[in-house]
C-alpha distance (Angstrom), angle and dihedral (degrees) to the residues before:
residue distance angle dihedral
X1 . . .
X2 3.66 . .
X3 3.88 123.5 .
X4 3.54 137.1 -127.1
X5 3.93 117.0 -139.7
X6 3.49 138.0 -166.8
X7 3.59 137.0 -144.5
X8 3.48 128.3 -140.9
X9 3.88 101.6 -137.2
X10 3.68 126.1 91.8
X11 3.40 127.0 -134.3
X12 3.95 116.1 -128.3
X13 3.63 130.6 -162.8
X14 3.85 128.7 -170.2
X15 4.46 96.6 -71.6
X16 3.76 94.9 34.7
X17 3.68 143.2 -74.6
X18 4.00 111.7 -11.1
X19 3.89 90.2 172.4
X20 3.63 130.3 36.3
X21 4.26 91.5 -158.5
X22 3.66 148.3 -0.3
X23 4.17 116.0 -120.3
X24 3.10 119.1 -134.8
X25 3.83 129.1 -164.4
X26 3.69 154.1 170.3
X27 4.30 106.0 -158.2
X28 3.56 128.4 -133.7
X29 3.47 84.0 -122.8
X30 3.96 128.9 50.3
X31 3.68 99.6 -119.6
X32 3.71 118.1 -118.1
X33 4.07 87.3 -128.3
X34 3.95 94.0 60.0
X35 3.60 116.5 -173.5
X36 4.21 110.3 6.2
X37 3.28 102.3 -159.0
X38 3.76 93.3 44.6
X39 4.21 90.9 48.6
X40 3.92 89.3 48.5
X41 4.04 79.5 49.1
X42 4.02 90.6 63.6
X43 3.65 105.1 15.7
X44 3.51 131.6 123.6
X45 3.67 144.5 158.5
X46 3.85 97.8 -117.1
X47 4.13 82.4 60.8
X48 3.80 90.5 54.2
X49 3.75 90.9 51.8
X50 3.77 88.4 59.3
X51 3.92 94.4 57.9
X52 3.78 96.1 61.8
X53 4.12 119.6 63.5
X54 3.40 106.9 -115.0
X55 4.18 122.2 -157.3
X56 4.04 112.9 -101.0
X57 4.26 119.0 -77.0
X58 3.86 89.1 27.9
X59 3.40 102.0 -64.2
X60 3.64 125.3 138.7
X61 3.67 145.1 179.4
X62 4.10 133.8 -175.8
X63 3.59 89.7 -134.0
X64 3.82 94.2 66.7
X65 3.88 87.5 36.9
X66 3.52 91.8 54.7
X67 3.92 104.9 35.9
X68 4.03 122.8 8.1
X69 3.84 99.9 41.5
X70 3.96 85.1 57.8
X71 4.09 88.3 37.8
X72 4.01 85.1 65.6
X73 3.33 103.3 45.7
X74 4.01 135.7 60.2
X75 3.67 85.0 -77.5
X76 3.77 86.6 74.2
X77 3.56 102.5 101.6
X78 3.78 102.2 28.5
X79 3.84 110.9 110.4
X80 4.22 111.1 -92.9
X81 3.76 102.5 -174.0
X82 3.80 125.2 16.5
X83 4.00 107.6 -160.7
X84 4.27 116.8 -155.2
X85 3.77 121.6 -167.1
X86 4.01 128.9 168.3
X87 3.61 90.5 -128.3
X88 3.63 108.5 21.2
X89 3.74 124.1 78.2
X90 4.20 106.5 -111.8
X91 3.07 108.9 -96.5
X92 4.24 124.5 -159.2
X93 3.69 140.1 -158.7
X94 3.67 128.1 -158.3
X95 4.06 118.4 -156.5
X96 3.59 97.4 -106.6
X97 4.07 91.3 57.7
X98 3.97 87.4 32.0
X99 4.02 79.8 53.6
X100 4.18 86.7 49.8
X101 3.69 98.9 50.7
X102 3.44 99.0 44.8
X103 3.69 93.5 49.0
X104 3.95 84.4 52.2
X105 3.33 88.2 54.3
X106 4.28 95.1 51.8
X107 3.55 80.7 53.7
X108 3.70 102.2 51.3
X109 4.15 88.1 46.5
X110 4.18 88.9 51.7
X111 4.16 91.4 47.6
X112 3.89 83.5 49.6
X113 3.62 81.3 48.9
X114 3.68 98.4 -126.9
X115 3.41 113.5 170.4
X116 4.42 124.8 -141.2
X117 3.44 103.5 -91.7
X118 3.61 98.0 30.4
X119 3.79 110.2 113.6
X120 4.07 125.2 -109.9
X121 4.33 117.3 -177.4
X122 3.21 141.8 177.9
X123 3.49 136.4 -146.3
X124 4.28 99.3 -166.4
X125 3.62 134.5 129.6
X126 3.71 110.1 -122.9
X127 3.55 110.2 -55.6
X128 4.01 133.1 126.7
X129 3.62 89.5 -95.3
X130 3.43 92.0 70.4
X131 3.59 99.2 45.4
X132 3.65 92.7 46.6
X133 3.61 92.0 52.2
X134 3.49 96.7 52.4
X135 3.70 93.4 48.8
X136 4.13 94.4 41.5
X137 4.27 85.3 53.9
X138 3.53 83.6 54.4
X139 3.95 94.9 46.4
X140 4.08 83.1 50.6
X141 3.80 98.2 50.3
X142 3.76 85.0 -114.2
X143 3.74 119.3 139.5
X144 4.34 115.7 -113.8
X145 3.30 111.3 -148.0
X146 4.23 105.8 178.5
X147 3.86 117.8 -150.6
X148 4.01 117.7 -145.2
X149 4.14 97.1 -115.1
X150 3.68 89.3 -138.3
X151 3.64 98.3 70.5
X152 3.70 125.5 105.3
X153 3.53 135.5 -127.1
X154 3.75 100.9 -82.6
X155 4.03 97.2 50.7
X156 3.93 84.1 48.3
X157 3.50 98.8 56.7
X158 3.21 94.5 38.4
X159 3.90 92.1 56.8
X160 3.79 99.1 41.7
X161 3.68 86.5 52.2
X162 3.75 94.4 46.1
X163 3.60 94.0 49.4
X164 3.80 90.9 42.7
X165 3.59 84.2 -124.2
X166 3.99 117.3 -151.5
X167 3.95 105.6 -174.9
X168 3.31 133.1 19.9
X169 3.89 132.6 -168.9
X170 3.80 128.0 -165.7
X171 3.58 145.2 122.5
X172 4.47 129.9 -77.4
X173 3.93 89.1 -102.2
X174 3.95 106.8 54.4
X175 4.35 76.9 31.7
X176 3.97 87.7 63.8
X177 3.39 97.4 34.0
X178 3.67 111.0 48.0
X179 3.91 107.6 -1.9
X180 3.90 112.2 50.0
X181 3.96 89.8 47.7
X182 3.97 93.5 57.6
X183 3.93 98.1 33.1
X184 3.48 103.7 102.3
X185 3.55 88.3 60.8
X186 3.75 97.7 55.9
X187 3.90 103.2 87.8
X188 3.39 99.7 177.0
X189 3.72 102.3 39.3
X190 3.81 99.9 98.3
X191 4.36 108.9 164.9
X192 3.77 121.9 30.9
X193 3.79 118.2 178.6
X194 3.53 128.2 -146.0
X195 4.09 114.5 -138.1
X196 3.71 100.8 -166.4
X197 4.09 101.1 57.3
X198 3.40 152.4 -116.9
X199 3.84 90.5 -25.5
X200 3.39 94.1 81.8
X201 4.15 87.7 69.5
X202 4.01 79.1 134.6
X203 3.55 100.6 24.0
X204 3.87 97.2 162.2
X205 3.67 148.8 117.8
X206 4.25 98.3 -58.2
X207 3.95 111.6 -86.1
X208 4.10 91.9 21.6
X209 3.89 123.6 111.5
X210 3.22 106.4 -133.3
X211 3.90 117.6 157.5
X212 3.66 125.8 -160.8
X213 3.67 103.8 -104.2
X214 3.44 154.6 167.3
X215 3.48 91.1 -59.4
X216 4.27 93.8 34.4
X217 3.53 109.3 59.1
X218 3.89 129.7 159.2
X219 3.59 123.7 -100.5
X220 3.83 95.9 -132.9
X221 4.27 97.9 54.5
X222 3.54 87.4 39.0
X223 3.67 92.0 57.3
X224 3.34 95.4 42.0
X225 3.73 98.0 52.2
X226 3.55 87.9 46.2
X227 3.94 86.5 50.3
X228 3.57 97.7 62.6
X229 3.86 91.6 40.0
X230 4.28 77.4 66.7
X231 3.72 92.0 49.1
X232 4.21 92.9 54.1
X233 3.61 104.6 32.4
X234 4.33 107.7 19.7
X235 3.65 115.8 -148.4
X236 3.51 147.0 -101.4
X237 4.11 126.5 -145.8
X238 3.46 114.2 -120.0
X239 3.89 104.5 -102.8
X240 3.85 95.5 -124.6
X241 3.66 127.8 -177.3
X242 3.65 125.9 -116.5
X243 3.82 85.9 -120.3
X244 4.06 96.7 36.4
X245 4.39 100.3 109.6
X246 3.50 119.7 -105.8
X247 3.86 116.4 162.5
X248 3.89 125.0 45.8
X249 3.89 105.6 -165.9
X250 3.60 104.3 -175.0
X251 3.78 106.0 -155.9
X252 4.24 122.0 -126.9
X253 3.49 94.5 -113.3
X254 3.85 115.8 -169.6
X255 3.76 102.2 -155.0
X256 4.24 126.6 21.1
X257 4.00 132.3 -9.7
X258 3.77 118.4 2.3
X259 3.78 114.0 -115.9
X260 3.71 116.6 -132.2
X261 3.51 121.6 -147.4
X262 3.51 120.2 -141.9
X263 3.78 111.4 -151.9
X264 4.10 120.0 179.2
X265 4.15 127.7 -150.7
X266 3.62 92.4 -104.8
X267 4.23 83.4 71.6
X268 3.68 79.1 78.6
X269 4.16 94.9 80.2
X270 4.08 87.6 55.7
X271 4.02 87.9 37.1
X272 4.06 78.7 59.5
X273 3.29 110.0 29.3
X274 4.01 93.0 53.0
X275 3.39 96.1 45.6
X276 4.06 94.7 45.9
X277 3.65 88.8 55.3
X278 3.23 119.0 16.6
X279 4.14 94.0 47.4
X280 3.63 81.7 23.8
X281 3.96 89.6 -143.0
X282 4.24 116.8 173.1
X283 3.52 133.6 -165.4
X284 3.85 108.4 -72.8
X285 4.41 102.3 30.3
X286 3.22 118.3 132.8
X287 3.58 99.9 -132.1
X288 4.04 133.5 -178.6
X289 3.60 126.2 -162.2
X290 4.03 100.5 -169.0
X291 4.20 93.9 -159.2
X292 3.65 118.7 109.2
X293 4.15 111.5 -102.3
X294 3.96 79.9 -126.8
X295 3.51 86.7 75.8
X296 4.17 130.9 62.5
X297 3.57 81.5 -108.5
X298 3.03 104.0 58.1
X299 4.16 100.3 41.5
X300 4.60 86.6 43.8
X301 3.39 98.0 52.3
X302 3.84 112.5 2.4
X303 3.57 89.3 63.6
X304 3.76 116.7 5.4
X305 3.56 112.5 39.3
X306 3.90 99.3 39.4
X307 4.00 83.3 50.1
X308 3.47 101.2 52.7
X309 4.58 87.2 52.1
X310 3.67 82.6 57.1
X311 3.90 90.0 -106.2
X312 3.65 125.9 175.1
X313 4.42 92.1 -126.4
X314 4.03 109.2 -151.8
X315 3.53 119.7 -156.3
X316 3.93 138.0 -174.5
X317 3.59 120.7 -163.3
X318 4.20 91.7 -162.4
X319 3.55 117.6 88.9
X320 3.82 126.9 -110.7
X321 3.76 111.8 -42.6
X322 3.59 115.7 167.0
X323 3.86 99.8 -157.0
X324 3.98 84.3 44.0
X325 4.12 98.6 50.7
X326 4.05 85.4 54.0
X327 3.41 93.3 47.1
X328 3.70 92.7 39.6
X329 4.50 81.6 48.5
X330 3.96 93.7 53.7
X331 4.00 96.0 38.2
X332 3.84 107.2 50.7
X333 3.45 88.8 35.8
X334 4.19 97.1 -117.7
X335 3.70 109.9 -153.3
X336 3.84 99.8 165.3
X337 4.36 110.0 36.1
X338 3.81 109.2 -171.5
X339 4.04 106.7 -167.3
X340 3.89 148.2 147.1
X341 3.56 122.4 -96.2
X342 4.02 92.5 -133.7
X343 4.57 72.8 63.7
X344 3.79 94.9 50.6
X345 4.12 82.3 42.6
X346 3.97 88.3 50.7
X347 4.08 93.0 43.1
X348 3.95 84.9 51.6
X349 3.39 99.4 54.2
X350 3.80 85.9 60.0
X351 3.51 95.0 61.9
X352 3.86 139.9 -127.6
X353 3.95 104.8 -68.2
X354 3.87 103.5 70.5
X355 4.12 91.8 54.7
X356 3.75 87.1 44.8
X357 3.81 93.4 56.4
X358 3.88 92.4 62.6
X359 3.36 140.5 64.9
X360 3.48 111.6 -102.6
X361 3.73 97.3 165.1
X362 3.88 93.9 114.6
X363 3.66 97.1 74.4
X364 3.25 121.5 98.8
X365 4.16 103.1 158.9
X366 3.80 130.6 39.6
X367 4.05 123.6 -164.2
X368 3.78 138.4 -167.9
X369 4.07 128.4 -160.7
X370 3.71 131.7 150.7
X371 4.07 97.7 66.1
X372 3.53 140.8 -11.5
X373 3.82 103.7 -65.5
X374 4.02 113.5 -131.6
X375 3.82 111.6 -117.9
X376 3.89 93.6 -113.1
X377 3.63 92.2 62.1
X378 3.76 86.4 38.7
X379 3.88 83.3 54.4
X380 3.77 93.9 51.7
X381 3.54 100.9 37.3
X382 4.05 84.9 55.8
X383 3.96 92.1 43.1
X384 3.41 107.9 41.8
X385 3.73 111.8 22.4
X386 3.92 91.6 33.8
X387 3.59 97.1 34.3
X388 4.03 85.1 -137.9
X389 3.80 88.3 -69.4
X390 3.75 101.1 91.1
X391 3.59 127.6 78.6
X392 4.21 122.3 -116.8
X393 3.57 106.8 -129.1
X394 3.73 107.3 -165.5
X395 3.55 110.4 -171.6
X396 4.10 130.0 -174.7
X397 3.61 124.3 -176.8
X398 3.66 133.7 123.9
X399 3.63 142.7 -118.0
X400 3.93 90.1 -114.1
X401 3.69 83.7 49.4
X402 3.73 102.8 54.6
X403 4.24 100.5 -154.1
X404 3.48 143.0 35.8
X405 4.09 109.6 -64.5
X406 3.88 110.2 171.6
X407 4.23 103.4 13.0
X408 4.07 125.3 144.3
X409 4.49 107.6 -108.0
X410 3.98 114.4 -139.5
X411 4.47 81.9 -108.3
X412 3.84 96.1 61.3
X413 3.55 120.7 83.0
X414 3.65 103.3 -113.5
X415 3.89 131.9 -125.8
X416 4.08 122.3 -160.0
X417 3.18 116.8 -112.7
X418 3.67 98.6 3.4
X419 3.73 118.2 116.4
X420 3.76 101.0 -126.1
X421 3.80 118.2 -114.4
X422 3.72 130.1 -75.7
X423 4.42 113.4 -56.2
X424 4.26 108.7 -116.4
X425 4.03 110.5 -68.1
X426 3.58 95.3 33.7
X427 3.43 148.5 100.9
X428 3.89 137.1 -167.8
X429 3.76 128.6 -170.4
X430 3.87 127.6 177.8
X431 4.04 110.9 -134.2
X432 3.89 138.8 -168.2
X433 3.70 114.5 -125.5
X434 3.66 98.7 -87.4
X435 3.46 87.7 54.9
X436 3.91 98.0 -102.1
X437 4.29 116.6 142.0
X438 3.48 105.9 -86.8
X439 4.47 109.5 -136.2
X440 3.70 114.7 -96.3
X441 3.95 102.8 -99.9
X442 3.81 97.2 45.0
X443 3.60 140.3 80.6
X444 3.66 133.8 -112.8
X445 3.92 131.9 128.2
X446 3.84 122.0 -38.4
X447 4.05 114.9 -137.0
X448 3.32 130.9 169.1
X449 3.31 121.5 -125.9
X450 4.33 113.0 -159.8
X451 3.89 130.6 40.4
X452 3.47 124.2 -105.9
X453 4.00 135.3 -170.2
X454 4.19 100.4 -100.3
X455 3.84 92.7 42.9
X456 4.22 105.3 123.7
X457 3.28 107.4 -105.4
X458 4.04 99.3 -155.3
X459 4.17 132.9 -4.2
X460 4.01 94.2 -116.1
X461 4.10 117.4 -89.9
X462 3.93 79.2 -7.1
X463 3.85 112.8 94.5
X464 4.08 93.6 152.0
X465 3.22 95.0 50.1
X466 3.94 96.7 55.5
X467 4.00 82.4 41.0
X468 3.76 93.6 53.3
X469 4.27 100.9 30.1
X470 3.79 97.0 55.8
X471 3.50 116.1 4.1
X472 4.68 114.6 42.4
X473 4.04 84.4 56.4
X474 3.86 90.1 73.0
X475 3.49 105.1 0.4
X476 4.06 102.2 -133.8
X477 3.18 93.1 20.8
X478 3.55 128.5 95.5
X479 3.85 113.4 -128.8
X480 4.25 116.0 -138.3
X481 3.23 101.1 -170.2
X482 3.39 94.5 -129.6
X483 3.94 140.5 100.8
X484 3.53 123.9 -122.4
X485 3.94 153.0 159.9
X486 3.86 133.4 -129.3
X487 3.97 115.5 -148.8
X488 3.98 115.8 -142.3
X489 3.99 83.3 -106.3
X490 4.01 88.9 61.5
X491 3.63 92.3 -100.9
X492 3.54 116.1 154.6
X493 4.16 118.1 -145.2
X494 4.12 123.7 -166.8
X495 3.26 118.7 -141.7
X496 3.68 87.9 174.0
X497 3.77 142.6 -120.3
X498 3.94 113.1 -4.2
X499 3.99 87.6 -122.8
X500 3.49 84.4 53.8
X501 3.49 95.6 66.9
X502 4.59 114.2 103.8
X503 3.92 108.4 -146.8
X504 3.86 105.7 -144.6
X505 3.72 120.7 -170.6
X506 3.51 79.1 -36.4
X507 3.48 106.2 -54.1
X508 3.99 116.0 119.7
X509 3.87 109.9 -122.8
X510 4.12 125.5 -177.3
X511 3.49 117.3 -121.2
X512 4.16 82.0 -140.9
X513 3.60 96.5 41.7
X514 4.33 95.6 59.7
X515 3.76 78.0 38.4
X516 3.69 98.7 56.3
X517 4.29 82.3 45.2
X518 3.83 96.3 58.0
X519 3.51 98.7 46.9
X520 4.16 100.4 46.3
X521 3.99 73.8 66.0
X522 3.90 98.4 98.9
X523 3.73 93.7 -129.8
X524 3.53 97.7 66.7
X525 3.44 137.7 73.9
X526 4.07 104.1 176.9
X527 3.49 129.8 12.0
X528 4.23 127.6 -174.5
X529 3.82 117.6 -161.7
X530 3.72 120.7 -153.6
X531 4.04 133.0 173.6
X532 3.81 114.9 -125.8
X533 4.21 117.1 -162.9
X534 4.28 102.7 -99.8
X535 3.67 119.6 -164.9
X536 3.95 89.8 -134.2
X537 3.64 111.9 19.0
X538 3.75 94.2 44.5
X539 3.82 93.9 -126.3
X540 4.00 131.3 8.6
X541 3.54 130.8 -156.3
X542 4.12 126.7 -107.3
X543 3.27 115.0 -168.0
X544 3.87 132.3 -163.7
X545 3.13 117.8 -145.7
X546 3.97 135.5 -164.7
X547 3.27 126.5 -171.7
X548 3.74 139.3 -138.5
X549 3.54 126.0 -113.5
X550 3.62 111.6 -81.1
X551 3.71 99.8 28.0
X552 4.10 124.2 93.2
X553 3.68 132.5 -152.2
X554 3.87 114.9 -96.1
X555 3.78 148.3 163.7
X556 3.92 83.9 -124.5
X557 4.07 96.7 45.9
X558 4.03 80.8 45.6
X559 3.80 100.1 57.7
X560 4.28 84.0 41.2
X561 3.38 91.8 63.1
X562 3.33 100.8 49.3
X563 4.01 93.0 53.0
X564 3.66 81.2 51.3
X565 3.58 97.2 56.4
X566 4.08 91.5 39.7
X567 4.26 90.4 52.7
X568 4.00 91.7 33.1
X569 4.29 97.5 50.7
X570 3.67 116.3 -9.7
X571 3.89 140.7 -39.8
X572 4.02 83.3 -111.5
X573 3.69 94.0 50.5
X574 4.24 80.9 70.7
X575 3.00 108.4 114.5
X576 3.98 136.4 -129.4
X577 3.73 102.0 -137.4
X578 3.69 132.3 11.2
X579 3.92 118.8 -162.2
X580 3.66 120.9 -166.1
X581 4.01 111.2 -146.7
X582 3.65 132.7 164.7
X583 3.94 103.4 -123.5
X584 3.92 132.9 -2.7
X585 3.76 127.5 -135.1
X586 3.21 111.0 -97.5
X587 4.44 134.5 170.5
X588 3.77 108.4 -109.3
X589 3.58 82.8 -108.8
X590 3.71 91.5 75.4
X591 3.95 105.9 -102.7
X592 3.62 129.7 131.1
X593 3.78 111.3 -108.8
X594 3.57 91.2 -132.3
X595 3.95 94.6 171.3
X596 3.97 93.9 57.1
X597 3.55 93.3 47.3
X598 4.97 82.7 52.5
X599 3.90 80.8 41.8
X600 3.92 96.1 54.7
X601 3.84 94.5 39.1
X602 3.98 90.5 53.4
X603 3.86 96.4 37.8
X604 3.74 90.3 -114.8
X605 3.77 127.2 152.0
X606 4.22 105.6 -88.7
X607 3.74 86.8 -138.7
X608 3.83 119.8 -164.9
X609 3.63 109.9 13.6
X610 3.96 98.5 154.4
X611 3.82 83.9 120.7
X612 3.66 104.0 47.4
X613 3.95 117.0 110.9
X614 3.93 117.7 -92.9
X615 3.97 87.9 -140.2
């Protein structure tokens, strides 16, 4: 059995220590990537082309990269896509009937007569209708464009009309509820399919008559029709080029228009190459990806990526359940677990005894996306879920960006907290704000600095804004948006989004960093950082705090965790007020709602919260 060692340093960045040790570690398992710094050596993106299929006179399509060329091979019956439910009975799919429906479903969008490049969404929970529409778009040249199934009526319409939206597919409820209301207004949506069947005859708005249709048709007699279209005539893949758009990720946007991200089929050799190498997935894991499909998450690498290694994908349509995601660990045999660190926070705050009652033997691989994750959850994550023999993959990357671009590879040693360094083909750099190289050890603005196959390649109907968002900053460069540093190892460290950032008495202070401090305190399981307005110091920080089981809010354990935030970070990361609460909003992706927690302290209107977890 191999062993996991520590060192003894500490790694510092510019404000302190931000991890208290590197990892170091030989795997059970040679890694597919080998040697990083010797495949960033020789890499290049024309050699990454050449490990996916392709479709004949250069064309290509994710679809085929993802499904058929696995449906033809030995791969053929091995299950694709394993679907959990509370109530339901699981339910699988191998890649030859994966390869079926999704053909059915090409064939449905061309008798609609939807056109490639036209746009098809859906607004499901996880369930194989969704998955098979996004991969039968794909197989019809069509453009999928997934909808988070949390949102409400007003961030619906305003996406279908945004995306000029021609089909949509969903079930009677989220129909009733946020669809029939706004549909009138929806010129250009033409088709919407029903999941959940013929019951929905009058699936409306209560009291309103309105008929399925024409235009409202049920998924299962659609399929079917389209099925035995399959059985008489076959079917051809649309012959889709690399630069031909196929994924519209409209971003969450807290405040004005939506951006949507236009993605294009070649994406698929970073979708690939990424998750071949940097989640070092093969053909035949078991692999789960936690994030919603809503989500660019959830649609890069909870569907495409693990697909296209051949992957067996698990998904659970129930939300987060502690007792259920160990269970759900130790059953399906889970040897690669993709999840958020506000998750690994949540499964922490739970304690040590439930993960030691299963067998967790299967996994092989752990992985991190969302935010930076704080090296005490790192710590745990590794310890008690890994049981120091798996891997931290910490991955960031973006939904303008499509894949990975800085994440750690199972080869490098690995540092808590730190981001990794930059994926093959790219570069990063951290700059000043007149574009000067920033020191290693402090923070400025992270950019990246070469192209890359899943990079958007416009915001939808919104050129100048793409021009002027993340490219005339640094011209060449592409802007993240977020702030960063770079270690004298080449170790990149998020501090998080640049709005994140709390100016105190004129020191610069991460939202993640004062985060990361409160909860290596062994009281507390999450922590949220926000700035309030202070009539001296410009801005001071309010913190939320929630604690672990066990622990109680006091007066004492208040003035405790301010020392430990004064000796851990800085005596001006103390902060002002502490408030003890039992959960914090968060998206169902995972991430701290950081502007409802500034709207509730000021008394301000919450605004949009459509996307904001339920639990």
């Amino acid at each position: 059995m191999s062993e996991a060692f520590e060192s003894s340093t500490t790694t510092t960045t510019g404000s302190g220590p931000v991890a208290p040790r590197t990892i170091e570690r030989t795997p059970d398992r040679a890694p597919l990537i080998g040697d990083y710094e010797e495949r960033r050596r020789t890499f290049t993106w024309d050699e990454a082309r050449e490990w996916v299929d392709g479709l004949p006179d250069g064309c290509l399509n994710i679809a085929h990269e993802a499904v058929d060329r696995h449906a033809a091979t030995g791969l053929a019956d091995q299950v694709a896509l394993r679907f959990l439910d509370r109530t339901l009975p699981t339910q699988e799919l191998t890649y030859a009937e994966l390869r079926e429906l999704t053909d059915a479903f090409a064939i449905a969008l061309r008798t609609m007569g939807v056109r490639p490049g036209e746009r098809v969404c859906t607004l499901l929970n996880r369930s194989p209708a969704l998955y098979v529409t996004a991969l039968g778009t794909l197989k019809n040249g069509s453009v999928y464009c997934p909808l988070f199934p949390a949102f409400g009526p007003e961030p619906v319409r305003e996406r279908l009309e945004l995306g000029s939206v021609r089909v949509l597919v969903t079930d009677s409820e989220a129909y009733q509820r946020k669809v029939a209301p706004i549909r009138d207004s929806l010129t250009a949506l033409e088709f919407i399919l029903i999941v959940d069947g013929s019951e929905t005859a009058e699936a409306a708005t209560p009291g309103s008559e309105t008929p399925l249709s024409d235009s409202t048709l049920t998924w299962s007699e659609t399929m079917a029709a389209a099925t035995s279209v399959r059985r008489r005539d076959g079917f051809t893949i649309t012959a889709t080029r690399p630069q031909d758009p196929a994924l519209l990720h409209f971003t969450s946007g807290t405040t004005g228009r939506p951006k949507g991200a236009v993605h294009v089929h070649e994406a698929v050799v970073a979708h690939h190459a990424t998750t071949r190498f940097a989640l070092d997935l093969r053909p035949g894991d078991i692999f789960w990806c936690t994030a919603d499909p809503g989500w660019v998450t959830g649609t890069s690498y909870g569907i495409i990526g693990p697909l296209t290694c051949g992957a067996t994908v698990v998904t659970d349509a129930a939300d987060f359940d502690a007792r259920r995601w160990y269970r759900i660990l130790e059953e399906q045999r889970v040897a690669v677990f993709y999840t958020a660190p506000t998750a690994i926070r949540s499964l922490m705050r739970f304690g040590e005894a439930w993960p030691n009652r299963h067998d967790l033997s299967s996994l092989r691989l752990l992985g991190s996306v969302g935010e930076p994750i704080n090296p005490e959850a790192w710590h745990w994550f590794h310890r008690v879920i890994g049981k120091e023999r798996c891997p931290i993959m910490d991955t960031w990357w973006q939904t303008e960006t499509g894949a990975f671009q800085i994440t750690s590879v199972p080869s490098m040693p690995l540092k808590p907290g730190s981001g990794g360094k930059p994926f093959f083909g790219q570069e990063a750099e951290i700059l000043d704000e007149k574009g000067e190289h920033v020191p290693d050890g402090h923070e400025g603005f992270l950019v990246l600095k070469n192209p890359w196959p899943a990079m958007m390649r416009t915001l939808y109907q919104d050129p100048e804004r793409y021009v002027k968002t993340y490219w005339s900053t640094y011209p060449g460069k592409y802007l993240t948006g977020d702030s960063a540093r770079k270690d004298s190892d080449g170790y990149f460290w998020i501090i998080g989004r640049t709005d994140d950032v709390i100016k105190v008495s004129g020191h610069r202070l991460g939202t993640a960093e004062v985060e990361s401090a409160f909860v290596s305190h062994p009281a507390v399981a999450e922590a949220a950082a926000i700035g309030l307005p202070h009539e001296v110091k410009g801005n001071a920080i309010h913190a939320y705090v929630v604690l672990r089981v066990g622990y109680t809010p006091s007066e004492d354990l208040e003035d405790e965790l301010r020392q430990h935030i004064s000796m851990h970070l800085s005596p001006i990361a103390k902060p002002d007020h502490i408030e003890f609460v039992d959960a914090l909003p968060k998206t169902r992706s995972g991430k701290i709602m950081r502007r409802v927690l500034r709207a509730r302290a000021l008394g301000l209107p919450e605004g949009d919260t459509t996307t904001m977890d339920d639990d």
